[in-house]
N, CA, C and O of each residue as an XYZ file, in Angstrom:
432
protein
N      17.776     16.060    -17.096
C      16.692     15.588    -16.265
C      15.471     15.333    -17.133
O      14.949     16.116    -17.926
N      15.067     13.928    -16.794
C      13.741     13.587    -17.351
C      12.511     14.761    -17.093
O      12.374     15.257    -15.975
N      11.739     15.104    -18.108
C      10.340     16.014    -17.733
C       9.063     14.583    -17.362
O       8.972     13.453    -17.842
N       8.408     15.161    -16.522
C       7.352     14.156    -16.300
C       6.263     14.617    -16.526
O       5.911     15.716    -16.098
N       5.407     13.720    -17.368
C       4.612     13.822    -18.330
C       3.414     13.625    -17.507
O       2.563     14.514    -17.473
N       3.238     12.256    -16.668
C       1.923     12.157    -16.188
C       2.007     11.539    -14.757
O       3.170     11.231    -14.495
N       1.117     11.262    -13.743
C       1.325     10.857    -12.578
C       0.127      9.947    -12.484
O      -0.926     10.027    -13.118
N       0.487      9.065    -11.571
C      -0.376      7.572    -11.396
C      -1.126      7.894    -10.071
O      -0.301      8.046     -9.170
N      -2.217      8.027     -9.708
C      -2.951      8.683     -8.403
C      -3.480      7.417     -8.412
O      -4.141      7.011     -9.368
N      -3.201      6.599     -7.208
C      -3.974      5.598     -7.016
C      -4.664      5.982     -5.476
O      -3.972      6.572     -4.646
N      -6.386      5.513     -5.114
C      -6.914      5.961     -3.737
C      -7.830      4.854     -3.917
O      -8.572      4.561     -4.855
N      -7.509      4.070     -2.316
C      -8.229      3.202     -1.602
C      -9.278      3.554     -0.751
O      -9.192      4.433      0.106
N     -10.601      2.650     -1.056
C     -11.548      3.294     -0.104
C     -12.483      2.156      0.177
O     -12.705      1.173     -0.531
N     -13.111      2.548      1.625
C     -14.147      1.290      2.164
C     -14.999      1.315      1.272
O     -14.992      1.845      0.161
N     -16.033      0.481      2.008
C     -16.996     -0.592      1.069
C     -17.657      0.281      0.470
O     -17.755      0.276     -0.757
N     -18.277      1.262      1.306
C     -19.014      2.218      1.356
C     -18.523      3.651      0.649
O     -19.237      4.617      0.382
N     -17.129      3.498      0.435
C     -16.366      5.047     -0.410
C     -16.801      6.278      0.338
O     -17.209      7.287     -0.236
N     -16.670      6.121      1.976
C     -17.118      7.025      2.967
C     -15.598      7.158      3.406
O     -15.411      8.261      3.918
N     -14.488      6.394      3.364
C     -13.410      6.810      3.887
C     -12.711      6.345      2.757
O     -12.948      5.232      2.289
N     -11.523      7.419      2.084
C     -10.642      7.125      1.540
C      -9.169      7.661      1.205
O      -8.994      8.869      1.365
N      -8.136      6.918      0.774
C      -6.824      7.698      1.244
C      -5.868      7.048     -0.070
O      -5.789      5.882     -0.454
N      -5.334      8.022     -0.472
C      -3.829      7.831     -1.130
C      -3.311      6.475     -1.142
O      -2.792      6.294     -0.041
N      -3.202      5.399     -1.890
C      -2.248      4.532     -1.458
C      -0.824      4.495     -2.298
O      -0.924      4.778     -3.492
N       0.619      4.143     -1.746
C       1.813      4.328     -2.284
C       1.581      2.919     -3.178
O       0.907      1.889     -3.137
N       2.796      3.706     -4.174
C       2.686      2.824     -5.131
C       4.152      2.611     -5.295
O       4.855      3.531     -4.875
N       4.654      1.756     -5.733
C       6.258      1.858     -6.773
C       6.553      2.896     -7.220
O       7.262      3.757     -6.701
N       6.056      2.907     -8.181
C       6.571      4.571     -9.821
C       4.926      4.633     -9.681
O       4.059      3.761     -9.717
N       4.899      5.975     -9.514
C       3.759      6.752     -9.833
C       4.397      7.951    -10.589
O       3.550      8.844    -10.611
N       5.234      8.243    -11.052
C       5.419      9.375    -12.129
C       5.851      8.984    -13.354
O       6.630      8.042    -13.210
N       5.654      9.371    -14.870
C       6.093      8.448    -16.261
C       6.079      9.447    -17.094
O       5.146     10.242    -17.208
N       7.323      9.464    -17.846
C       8.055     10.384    -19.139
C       6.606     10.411    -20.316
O       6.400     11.465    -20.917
N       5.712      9.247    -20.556
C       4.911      9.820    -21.064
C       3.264      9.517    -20.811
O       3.094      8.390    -20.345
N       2.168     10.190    -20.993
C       0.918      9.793    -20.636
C       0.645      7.868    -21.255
O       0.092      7.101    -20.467
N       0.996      7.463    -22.339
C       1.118      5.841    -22.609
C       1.659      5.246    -21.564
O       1.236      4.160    -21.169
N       2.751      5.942    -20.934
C       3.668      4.441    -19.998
C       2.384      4.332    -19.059
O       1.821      3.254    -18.873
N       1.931      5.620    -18.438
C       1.309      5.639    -16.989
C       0.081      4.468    -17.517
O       0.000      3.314    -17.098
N      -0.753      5.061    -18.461
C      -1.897      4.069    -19.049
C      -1.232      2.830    -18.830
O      -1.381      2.374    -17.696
N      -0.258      1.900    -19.941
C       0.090      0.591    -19.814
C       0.410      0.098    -18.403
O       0.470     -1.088    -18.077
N       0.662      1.437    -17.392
C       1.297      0.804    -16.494
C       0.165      0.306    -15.284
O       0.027     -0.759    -14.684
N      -0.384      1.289    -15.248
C      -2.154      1.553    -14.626
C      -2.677      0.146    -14.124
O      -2.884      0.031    -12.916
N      -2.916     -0.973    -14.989
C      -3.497     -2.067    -14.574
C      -2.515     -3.232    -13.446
O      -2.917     -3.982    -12.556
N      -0.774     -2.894    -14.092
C       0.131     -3.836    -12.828
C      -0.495     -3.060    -12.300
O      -1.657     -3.466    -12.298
N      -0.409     -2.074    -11.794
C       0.127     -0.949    -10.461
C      -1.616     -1.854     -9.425
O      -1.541     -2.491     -8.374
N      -2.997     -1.538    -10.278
C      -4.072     -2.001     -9.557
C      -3.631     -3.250     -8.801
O      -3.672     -3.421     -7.583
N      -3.051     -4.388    -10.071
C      -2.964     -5.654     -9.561
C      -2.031     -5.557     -8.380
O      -2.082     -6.466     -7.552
N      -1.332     -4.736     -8.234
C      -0.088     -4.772     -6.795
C      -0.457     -4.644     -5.529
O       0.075     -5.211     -4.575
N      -1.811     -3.543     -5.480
C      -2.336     -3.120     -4.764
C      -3.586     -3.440     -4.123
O      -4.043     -2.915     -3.107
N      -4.190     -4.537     -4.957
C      -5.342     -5.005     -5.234
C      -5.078     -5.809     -3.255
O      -4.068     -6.338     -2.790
N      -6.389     -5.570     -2.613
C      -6.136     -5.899     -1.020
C      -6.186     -4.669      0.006
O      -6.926     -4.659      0.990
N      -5.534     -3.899     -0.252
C      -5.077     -2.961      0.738
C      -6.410     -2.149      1.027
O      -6.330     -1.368      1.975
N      -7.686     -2.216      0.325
C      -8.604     -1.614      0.376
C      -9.463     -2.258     -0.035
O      -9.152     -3.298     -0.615
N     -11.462     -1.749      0.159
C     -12.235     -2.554     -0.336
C     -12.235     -2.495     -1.755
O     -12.262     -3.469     -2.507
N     -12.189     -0.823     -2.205
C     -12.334     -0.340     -3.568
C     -11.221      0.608     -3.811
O     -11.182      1.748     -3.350
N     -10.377      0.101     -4.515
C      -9.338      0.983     -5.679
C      -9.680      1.595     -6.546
O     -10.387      0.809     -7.177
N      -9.675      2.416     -7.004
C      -9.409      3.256     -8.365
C      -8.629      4.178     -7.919
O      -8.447      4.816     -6.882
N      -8.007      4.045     -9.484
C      -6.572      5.136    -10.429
C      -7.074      5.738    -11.369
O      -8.029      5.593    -12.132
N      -6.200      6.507    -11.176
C      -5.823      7.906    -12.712
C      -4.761      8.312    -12.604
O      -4.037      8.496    -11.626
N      -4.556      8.579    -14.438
C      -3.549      9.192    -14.411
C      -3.049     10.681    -14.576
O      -3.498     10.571    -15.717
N      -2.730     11.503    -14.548
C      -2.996     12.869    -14.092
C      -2.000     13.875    -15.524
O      -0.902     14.131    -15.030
N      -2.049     14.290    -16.584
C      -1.618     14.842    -16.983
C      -0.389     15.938    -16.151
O      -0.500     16.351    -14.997
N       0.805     16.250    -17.149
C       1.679     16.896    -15.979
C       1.702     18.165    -17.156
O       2.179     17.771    -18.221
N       1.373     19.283    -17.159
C       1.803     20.415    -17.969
C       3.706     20.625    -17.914
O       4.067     21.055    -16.818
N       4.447     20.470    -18.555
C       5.452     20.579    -18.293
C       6.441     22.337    -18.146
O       7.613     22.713    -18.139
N       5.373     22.808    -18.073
C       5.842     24.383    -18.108
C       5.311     25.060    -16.413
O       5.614     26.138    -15.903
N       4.349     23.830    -15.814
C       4.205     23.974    -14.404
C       4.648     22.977    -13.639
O       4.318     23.066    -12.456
N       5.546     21.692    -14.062
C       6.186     20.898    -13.255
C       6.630     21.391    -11.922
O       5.922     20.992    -10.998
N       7.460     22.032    -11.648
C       8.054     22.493    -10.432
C       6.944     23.342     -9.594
O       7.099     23.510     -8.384
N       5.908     23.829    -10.231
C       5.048     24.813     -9.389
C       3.737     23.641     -8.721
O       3.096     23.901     -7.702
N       3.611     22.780     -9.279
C       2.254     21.837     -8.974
C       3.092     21.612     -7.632
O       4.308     21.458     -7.518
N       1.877     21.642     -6.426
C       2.079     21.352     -4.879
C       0.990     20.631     -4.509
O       0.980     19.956     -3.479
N       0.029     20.716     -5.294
C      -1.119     19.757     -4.552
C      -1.945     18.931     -5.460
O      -2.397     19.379     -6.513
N      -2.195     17.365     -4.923
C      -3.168     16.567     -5.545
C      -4.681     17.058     -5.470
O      -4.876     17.256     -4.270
N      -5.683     17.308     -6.075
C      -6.649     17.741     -5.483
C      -7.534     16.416     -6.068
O      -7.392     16.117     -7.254
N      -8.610     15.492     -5.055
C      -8.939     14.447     -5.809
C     -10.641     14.300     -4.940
O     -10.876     15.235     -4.175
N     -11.739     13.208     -5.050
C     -12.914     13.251     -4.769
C     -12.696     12.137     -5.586
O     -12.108     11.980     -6.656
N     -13.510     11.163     -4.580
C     -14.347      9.774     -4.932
C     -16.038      9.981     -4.577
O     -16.596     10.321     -3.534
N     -16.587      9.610     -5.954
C     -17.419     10.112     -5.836
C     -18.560      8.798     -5.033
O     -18.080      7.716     -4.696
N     -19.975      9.100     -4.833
C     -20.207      7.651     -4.199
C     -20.710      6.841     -5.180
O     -21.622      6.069     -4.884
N     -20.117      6.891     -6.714
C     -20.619      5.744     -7.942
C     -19.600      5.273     -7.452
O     -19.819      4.218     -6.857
N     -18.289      5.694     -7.445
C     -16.450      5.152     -7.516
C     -15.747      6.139     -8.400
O     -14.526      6.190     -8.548
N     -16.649      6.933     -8.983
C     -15.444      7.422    -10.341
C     -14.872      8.344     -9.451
O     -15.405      8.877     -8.478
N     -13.148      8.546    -10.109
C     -12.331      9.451     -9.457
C     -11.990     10.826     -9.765
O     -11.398     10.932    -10.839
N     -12.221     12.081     -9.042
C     -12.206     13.381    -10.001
C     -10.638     13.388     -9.154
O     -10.424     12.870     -8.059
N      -9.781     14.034     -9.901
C      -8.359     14.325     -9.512
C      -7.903     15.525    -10.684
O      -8.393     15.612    -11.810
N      -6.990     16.291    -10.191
C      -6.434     17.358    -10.966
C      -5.220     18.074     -9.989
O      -5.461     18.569     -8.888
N      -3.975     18.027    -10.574
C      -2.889     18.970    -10.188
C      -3.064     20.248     -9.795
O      -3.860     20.946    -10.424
N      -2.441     20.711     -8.824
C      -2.792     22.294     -8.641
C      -2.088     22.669     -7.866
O      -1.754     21.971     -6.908
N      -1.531     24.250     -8.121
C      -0.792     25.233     -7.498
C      -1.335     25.752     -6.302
O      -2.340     26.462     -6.343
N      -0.858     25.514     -5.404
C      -1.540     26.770     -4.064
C      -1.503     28.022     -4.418
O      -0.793     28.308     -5.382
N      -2.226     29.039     -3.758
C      -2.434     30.436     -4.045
C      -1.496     30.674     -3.118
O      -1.381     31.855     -3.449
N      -0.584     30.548     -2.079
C      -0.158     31.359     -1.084
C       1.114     32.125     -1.993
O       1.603     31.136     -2.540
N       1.589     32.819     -2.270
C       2.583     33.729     -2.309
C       3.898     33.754     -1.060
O       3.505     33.226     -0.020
N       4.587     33.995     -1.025
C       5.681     34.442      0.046
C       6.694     35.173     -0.806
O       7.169     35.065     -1.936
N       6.837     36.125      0.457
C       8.125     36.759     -0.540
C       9.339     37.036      1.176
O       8.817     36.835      2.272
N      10.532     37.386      1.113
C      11.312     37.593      1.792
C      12.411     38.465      1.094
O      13.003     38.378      0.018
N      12.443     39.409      2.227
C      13.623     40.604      1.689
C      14.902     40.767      2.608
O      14.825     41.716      3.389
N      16.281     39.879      2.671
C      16.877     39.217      3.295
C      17.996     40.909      3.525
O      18.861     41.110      4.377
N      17.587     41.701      2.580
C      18.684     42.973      3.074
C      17.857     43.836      4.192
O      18.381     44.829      4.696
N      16.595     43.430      4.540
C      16.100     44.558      5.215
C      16.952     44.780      6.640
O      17.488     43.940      7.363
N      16.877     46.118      6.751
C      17.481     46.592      8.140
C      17.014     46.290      9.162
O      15.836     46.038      8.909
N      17.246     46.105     10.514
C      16.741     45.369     11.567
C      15.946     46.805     12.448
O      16.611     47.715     12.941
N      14.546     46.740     12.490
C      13.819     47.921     13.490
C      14.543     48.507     14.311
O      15.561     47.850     14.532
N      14.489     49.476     14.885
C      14.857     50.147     16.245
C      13.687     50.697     16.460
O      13.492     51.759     15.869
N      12.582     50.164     17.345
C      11.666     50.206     17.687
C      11.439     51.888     18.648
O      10.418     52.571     18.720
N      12.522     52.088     19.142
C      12.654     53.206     20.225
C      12.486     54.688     18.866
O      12.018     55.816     19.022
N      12.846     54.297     18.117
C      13.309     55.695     17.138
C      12.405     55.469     15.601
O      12.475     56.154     14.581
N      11.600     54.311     15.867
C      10.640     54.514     14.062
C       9.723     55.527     14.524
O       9.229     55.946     15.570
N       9.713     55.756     13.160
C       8.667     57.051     12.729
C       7.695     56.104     12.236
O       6.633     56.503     11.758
């Protein structure tokens, strides 16, 4: 299995950069931080329409937290520039699938 190196965050927003949202792309993930760069300007031109104002980045991927990254975290600011960064949720879960089932009548 390929490791993925970097991710293509592209976000569309009105005139005003008061509303803005995720837009899908083709390939937004790339084996190395160069492909995503070279790739960066098609990807604008594909998309170029769907919004008043586009901007992308590309997102470094730590490859020792691949599987743990769960969330985009991103902010358009009101110049246009885009703050974005990968990130782990804090929630924890754990499950203990041997536990014995209560008898509510007889716990101590």
């Amino acid at each position: 299995m390929e490791h993925i190196a970097a991710l293509l965050l592209v976000i569309g927003c009105s005139n005003t950069m008061a509303d803005c949202r995720e837009l899908q792309v083709p390939v937004s993930v790339f084996a190395s931080a160069e492909q995503c760069v070279a790739e960066r300007p098609f990807v604008l031109g594909e998309v170029q329409g769907q919004a008043d104002h586009i901007v992308a980045k590309c997102l470094a991927v730590d490859p020792a937290l691949e599987d743990d990254y769960d969330q985009i975290v991103w902010n358009v600011r009101a110049d246009g520039t885009l703050d974005a960064s990968l990130a782990i949720s804090s929630l924890l879960m754990a499950s203990n699938t041997a536990r014995p089932e209560k008898d509510y009548l007889h716990q101590q």
